[in-house]
Structure formats: structure tokens, C-alpha cells
N, C-alpha and C positions, 0 to 999 in steps of 0.2 A: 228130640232124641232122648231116649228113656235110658240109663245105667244102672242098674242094680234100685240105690233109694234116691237116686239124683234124674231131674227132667231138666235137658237144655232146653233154653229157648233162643231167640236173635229178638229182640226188641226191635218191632216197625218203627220206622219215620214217623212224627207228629211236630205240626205245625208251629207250637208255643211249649213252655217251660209247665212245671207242676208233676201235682200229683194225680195219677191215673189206676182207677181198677184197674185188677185181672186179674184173668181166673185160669184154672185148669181145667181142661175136658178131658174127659175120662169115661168112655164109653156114651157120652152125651152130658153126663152129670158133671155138677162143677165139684171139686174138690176143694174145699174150703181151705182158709190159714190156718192155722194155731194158734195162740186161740181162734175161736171163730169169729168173725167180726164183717161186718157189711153188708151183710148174708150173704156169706159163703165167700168172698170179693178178696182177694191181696189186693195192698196198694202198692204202686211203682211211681217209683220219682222221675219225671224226665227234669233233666237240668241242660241251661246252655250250653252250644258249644266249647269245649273246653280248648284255651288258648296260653300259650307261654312266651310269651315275650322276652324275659331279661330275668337272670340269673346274679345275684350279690351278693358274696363274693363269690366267685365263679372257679376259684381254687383255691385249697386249702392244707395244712399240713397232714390232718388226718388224725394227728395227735394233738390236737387242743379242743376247746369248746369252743366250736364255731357255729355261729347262728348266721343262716343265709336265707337271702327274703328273694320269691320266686314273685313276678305279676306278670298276667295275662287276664284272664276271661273265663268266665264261666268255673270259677271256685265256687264247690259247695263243701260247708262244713258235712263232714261224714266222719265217722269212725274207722272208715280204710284210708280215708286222704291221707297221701304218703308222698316222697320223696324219693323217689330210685336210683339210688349211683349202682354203675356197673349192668353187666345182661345179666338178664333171671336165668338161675341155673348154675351161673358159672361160678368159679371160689371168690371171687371179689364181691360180688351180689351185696347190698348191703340195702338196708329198707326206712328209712326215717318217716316220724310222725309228719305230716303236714298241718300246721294250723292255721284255719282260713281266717283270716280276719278280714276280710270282704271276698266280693265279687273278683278282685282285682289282685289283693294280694294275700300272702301264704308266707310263713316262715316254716323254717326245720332245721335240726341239728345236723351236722356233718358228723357220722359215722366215725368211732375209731378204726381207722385201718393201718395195716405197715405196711401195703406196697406203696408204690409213685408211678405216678405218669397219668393218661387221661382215659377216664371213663366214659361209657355213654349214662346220661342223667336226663331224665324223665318225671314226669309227676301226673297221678291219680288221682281221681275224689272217689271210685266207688271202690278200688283194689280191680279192676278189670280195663278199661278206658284209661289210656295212657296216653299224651302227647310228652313228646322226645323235644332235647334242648339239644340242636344238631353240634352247636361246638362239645361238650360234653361238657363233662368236669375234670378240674387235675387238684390229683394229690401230689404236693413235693413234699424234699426234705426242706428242713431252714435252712437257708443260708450256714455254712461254717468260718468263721472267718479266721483266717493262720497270720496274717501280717497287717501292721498299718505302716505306712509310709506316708510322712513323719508320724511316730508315736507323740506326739507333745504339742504344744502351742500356748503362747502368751496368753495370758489374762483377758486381753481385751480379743482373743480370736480370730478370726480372719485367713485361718491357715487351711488351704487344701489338703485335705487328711485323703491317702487312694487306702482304701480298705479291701486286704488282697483275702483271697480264699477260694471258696467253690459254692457253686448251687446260685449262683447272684442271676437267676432266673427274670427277665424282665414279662411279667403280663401285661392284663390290660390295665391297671393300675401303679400306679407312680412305686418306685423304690424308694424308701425314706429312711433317715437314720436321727440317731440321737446320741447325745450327747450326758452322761452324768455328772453333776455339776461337780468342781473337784474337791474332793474330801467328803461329800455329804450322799446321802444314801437316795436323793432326789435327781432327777431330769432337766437338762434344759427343755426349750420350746423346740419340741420337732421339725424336721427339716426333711426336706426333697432333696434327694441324691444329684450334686452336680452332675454330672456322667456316670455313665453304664460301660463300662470295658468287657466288653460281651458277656459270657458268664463266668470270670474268675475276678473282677475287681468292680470297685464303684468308689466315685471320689463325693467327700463329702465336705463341710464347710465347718471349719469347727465356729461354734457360738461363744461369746463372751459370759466371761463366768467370775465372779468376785472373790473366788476362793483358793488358793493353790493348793495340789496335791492330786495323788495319783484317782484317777477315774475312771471310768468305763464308757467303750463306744458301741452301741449295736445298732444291727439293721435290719429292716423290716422290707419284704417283697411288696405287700400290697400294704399303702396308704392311701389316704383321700382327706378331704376336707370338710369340715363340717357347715353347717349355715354360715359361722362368723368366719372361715378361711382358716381356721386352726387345723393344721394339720394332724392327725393320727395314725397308728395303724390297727387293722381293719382286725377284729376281734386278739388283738395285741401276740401277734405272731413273730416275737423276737428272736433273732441269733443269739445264741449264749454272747457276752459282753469279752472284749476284748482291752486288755488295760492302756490306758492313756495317761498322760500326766501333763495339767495347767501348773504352767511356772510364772515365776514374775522376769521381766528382763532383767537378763545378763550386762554386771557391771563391768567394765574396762578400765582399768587403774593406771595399767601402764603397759608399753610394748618393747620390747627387746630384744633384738637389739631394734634401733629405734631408726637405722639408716641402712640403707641396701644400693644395689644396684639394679637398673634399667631391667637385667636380662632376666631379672625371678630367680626363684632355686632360693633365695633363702633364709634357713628356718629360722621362724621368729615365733615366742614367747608370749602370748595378751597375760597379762596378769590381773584379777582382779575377784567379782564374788557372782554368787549364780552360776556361772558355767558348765556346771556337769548337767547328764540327764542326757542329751540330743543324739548320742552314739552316733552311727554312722552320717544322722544327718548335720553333726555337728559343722559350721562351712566360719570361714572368717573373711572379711569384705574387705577390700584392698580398694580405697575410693570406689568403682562401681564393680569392681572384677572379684568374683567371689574363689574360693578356696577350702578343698575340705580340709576340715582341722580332726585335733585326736584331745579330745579333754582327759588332763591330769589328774581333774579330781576336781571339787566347789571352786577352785581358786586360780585354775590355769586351761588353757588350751594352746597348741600348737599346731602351727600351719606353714605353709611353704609360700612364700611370696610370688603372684604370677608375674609376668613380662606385664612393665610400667611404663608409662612414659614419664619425664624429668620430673620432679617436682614434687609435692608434697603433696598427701592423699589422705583420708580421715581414714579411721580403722576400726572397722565395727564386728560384730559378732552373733550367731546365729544357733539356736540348737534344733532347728529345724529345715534349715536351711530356705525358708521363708522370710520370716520375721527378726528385723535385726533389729542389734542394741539403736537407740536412739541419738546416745550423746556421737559429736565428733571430734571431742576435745583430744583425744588420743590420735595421733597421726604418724604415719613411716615415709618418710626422707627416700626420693630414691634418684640414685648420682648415678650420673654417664656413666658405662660400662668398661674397665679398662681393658687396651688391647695388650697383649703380648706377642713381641718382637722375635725371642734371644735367648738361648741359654747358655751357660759358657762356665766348665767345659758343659760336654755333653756325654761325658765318658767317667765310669765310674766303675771299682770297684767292687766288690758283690760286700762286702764288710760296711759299705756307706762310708760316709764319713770325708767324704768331697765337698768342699764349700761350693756351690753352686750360686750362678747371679741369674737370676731372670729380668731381663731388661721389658720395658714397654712405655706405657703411659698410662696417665688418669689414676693410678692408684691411693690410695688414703691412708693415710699412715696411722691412722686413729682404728682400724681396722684390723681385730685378728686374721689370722692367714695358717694355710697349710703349703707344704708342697704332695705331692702326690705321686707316685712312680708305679702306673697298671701295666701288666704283662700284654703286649701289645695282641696276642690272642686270646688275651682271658677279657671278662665283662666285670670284672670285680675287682675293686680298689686293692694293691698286694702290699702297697708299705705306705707311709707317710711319717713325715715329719713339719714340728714347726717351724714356721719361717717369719722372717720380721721386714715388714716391710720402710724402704727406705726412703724419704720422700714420695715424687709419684712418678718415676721413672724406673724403679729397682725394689725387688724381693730376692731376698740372700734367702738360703737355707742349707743343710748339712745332706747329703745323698743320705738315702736308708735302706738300712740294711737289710737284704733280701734275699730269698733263697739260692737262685740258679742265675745264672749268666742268662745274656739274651736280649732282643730290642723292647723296648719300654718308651711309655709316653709319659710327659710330664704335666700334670696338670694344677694351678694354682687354685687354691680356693679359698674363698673371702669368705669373711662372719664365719668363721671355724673355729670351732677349740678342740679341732685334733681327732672328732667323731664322724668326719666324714658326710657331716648337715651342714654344708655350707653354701656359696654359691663357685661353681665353677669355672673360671674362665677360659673360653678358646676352647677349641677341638683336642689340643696338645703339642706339645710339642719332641720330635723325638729322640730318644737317649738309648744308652747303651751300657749296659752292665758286660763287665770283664769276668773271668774268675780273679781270685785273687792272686798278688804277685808271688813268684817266692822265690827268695834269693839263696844260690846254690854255693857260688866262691866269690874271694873278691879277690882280684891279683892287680897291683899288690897290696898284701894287706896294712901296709905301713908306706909312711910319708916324714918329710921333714915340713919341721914348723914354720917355713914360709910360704907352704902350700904348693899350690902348679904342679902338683904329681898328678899322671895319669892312670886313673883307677880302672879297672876293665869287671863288670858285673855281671856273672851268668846266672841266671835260672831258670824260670818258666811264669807265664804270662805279663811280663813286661814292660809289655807294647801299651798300657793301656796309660804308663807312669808320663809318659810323653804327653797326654791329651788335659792331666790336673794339675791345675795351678799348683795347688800342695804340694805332690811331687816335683813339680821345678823346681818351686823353692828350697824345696831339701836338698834336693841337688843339686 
């Protein structure tokens, strides 16, 4: 086919590889090369079949310098051998050098591009004869990573760190992360992603590191191994770093209050050094039953004690809620849970100030204590006062004073100083606020001094004087 100063030809089948004349006919005469040479002759290369086997890496971000090695068959070095991400024509089309370093294999650069997702990818040796690599190729973004759960871990490592975010893409290559050793500007030894959480997380393992202080964790979609089994990733396509922090364990000095009850609820004090850093995952260990805590600062954490069974339990501490303190010399006491029986009166008031008995058993007189008086529709503690408890049978305390008339439950609560962290006993029991009394006459208002006059008292609400002890005795 003849075009203006261009002649098509299709190149016949021939049996072997090499170089072959040919010529042009042109009214019978041959049309020689440029220069002239072989008398009058072009030469043409026939090359083997051209073949693609296997694509490494086979995706990439698109924005790094990534070198990817192509092998198949029939590679010839040529000055068109190319690489083709994408279809010719269209806006992503992108073209890379090929360089044949045998028969067999070809390296080239991955194209800068800013889309994502999968191209079809191809390769050349003369710019015209193409075999296609039918998976294609994929440009992604990197991984971004928004959260680690736990951000921290011990010294000696061992912590499953889930590294939360987006793009955690898994191909055909391993996801692997790494760790920066803490304080210094170097790497642990690379590591394979314990789990893939489809694409928003992947858990990884923290590695033991000698140094404390805040660090960085990132992760890589495609790693492999090298001849020795060292792992890498694969032209070093990292997530930007997300911060971490290696600590040394957390000391326990002492716990406070140091004795509870069976049923949990309550709050207890560790004291001691290391403790901050773990925020949310800060937990505190109640012999085997763990508990999240809220650290104070370097020297304190608090937590709620769970449901124990009798006895004594070590007490340890965690800022990851993994890895606990080691020693068990610190331990919390935890004593039968006492019942309550009894209240007596049950009538009070609105001003408070009714001696109350709460009768039962098991209680500890070594024990601060509240009483408690909730508005029996409301969800929230509305008065309290403290109470002292008396042997293990009885907690006295004073009614308090509250806004509105109405039924109210009464609840005692041990290890309290009055803040409402305590532990609470029983469901409640129930009481009853009056309005106040108020006295309108009294007839008569005079007596002789050996008494036995009949007083007659009116006013308004009364009825309630009948029900407290206090009031009897005054009257």
C-alpha cells in the first residue's frame, strides 16, 4: 500500500530468526536504502516469537521510581522496545523504555501517572508487534493510615498493633509494615502484616526495640523476600508514617483503696511511675479480669474494679491493653458483698436531716460509706450524704436534703468519699420525702411544770413527724 512517501508492507512467515534482505519493486527496479548498501538490498530482522510471561511488580503507585522486570521470549534489544501501560490513543496511554537484558528478560520504568485502578499493559521490541499482559497493570494510591489501635508497646514488643485507615489494598504480594526503632531515625527488621481487615485495617506485630520514645509505624502493599528471607518492600512504596511510642513497663507502687467487694464498682487508685502514654487503651488487671483505666498523669491511673471472686488477686497494669506490668507484689483484697435488709424510718423530710439506720450484714467498718437518696424516675444520683458505718450489721446516716417531695430509693455505697465512685449495694431500698412540716397554732400554748398537759398542734404536712425517730423524741 503506497501513501504519499510511505510504502506498507505485512512481512511473510520465515522458518528461523536473523537478518534478511529486501527490497522494493517499483516498476520492476529495486529501489534501494539510504544510503545505498547490498546493492540496492534493505536489511530486515526477523526475531523470535515474542512472549510475556510474568510482570514484577505488577502494580504500582504511579508516583515513585519504580523499576519492573517483564520475562518471556523472544526479547530483542531495539531502540523501540517499550513498555505500554494503558490503550494507545487514549488519555492514560503512557510508553516506557524497555531494556532487554536477554532473550528472556526486560526491565522499565513505571510511568508517572495520577489516575488509579488497572490498565491494560503490553510490551514491544520493534514499536509495532505487541504482546499484551492480560491481567493488566494497577496504579494505586498508598495506603493512608488515620489510626493505630494500640498506639504504644513495651520494649521488648510483642504487641498487636491494627493499623486503621484506607487503600490497604491486598495484591499479589504480601503487605508488610515496619516499625522505627524508638527515638532514632532508623528501622526495625521488616515484617509481614499479621492480618488484612479488607481494605480499611491490617494488624501488625510490634518488634522489640532497646530504645524508648515516640516512633513511627508505616506500611507497605507489596513486599517479598530476598535470597536470605529478609523481607522488603518492593521499590520502597511507603504510607507516610504514623506515630507510635516504645515505653519501658509501667511501675505499681501501691493501690487504693487496697480492699473492695465481691460485686466490682469500685474505684481504685494504682499509684506508682510510667503510667501515662496508653489513653484509651490504658486497662488495669484484677488477677485475670482486665479493666479500662484513665491515667492521671506519669504516676497514677484509675479504674473500676470488675466482679471478683473472694480473695486476694495481684494487680497489674497495662497502656496497651496487651502487655502488663510484670511484678505482683501489689494486690486488692476482695470481701463478701454485704446484703442490705432495713431502713428505718423510711420517711423524711424534704430539709433532710433524719437520722436513718440501714440495717443488714457483712459490712466493714474500716470502710468509708455514703448514703444515697435517687429520685425514683430520675437515672441520676440527687442528694447524698455521709454515713458511718457500725460494726457489720448497721450504717447510720443523716437524710439529705433535697429538692421536691416524692418516692426515692436509698442506696449505700462503700469505698466512697462522697463523689459517687464507689461501690453500690443492692438495687435500693425505698423512701419517701414529705414536704416540710409547718406548724400553724398550738393550743394551749401554756402548761404547768409538772407536765401532763394536753397540747393540740395544727399545721400542714404532719403526717410525716409520726414516721422519725427525731420527731418522737421531741415529742
Amino acid at each position: 500500500t503506497v501513501r504519499e512517501n510511505s510504502i506498507f508492507c505485512i512481512s511473510p512467515a520465515i522458518t528461523s530468526a536473523g537478518v534478511v534482505p529486501f527490497a522494493v519493486l517499483l516498476d520492476g527496479q529495486h529501489a534501494g536504502c539510504a544510503p545505498t548498501s547490498n546493492n540496492g538490498f534493505c536489511s530486515f530482522l526477523y526475531f523470535s516469537t515474542l512472549g510475556l510471561t510474568n510482570v514484577y511488580p505488577a502494580a504500582a503507585t504511579g508516583q515513585h521510581n519504580v523499576t519492573i522486570t517483564v520475562t518471556g521470549t523472544g526479547f530483542l534489544a531495539n531502540p523501540s522496545a517499550a513498555c505500554l501501560f494503558g490503550t494507545s490513543g487514549s488519555a492514560s496511554f503512557a510508553r516506557s523504555a524497555l531494556t532487554v537484558q536477554s532473550l528472556t528478560v526486560g526491565t522499565c520504568e513505571v510511568p508517572f501517572v495520577s489516575s488509579v485502578g488497572v490498565v491494560a499493559f503490553a510490551v514491544t521490541c520493534n514499536g509495532v508487534d505487541t504482546v499484551p499482559h492480560p491481567p493488566g497493570f494497577i496504579f494505586y494510591p498508598l495506603p493512608v493510615i488515620s489510626r493505630l489501635a494500640p498506639a504504644g508497646s513495651l520494649l521488648s514488643g510483642g504487641a498487636t498493633i491494627t493499623v486503621e485507615g484506607s487503600g490497604f489494598e491486598q495484591f499479589s504480594a504480601t503487605i508488610v509494615c515496619r516499625f522505627a526503632s524508638g527515638g532514632r531515625s532508623g528501622y526495625e527488621p521488616i515484617s509481614p502484616a499479621e492480618s488484612v481487615i479488607g481494605t480499611t485495617a491490617v494488624t501488625c506485630l510490634s518488634p522489640a526495640t532497646s530504645t524508648a520514645g515516640t516512633s513511627r509505624v508505616q506500611v507497605a502493599l507489596q513486599g517479598d523476600q530476598d535470597t536470605f528471607g529478609t523481607w522488603y518492600a518492593i521499590a520502597g512504596q511507603w504510607s507516610d508514617p504514623a506515630s507510635f511510642l516504645y515505653y519501658h513497663e509501667g511501675v505499681v507502687d501501691s493501690v487504693k483503696p487496697w480492699e473492695g467487694y465481691t460485686n466490682g464498682g469500685a474505684l481504685v487508685t494504682l499509684l506508682g511511675s510510667g503510667l501515662s502514654g496508653g489513653g484509651e487503651f490504658t486497662r488495669c488487671k484484677f488477677g485475670d479480669t482486665a479493666t479500662a483505666g484513665t491515667a492521671l498523669g506519669w504516676w497514677g491511673v484509675v479504674c473500676r474494679t470488675p466482679v471478683l471472686s473472694e480473695g486476694v488477686v495481684p494487680v497489674r497494669v497495662s497502656l496497651n491493653g496487651q502487655s502488663y506490668s510484670t511484678s505482683i507484689d501489689r494486690t486488692f483484697t476482695a470481701c463478701p458483698t454485704p446484703s442490705i435488709s432495713s431502713i428505718s424510718p423510711s420517711v423524711s423530710p424534704v430539709s433532710g436531716g433524719a437520722r436513718l439506720e440501714v440495717r443488714g450484714a457483712g459490712f466493714r467498718s474500716a470502710h468509708l460509706a455514703s448514703c444515697y437518696l435517687k429520685e425514683a424516675a430520675s437515672s441520676g444520683l440527687s442528694a447524698a450524704s455521709p454515713a458511718t458505718v457500725v460494726g457489720t450489721t448497721a450504717v447510720l446516716c443523716d437524710s439529705p436534703l433535697v429538692a421536691s417531695p416524692g418516692a426515692y430509693t436509698l442506696q449505700i455505697s462503700i469505698n466512697d468519699d462522697g463523689a459517687g465512685d464507689g461501690e453500690s449495694l443492692g438495687s435500693g431500698l425505698a423512701f419517701t420525702y414529705h414536704a416540710n412540716p409547718i406548724v400553724v397554732t398550738t393550743n394551749p400554748s401554756n402548761g404547768v411544770l409538772e407536765g401532763g398537759t394536753t397540747v393540740t398542734i395544727s399545721g400542714q404536712n404532719l403526717a410525716c413527724l409520726l414516721y422519725t425517730s427525731d420527731a418522737a423524741d421531741d415529742m
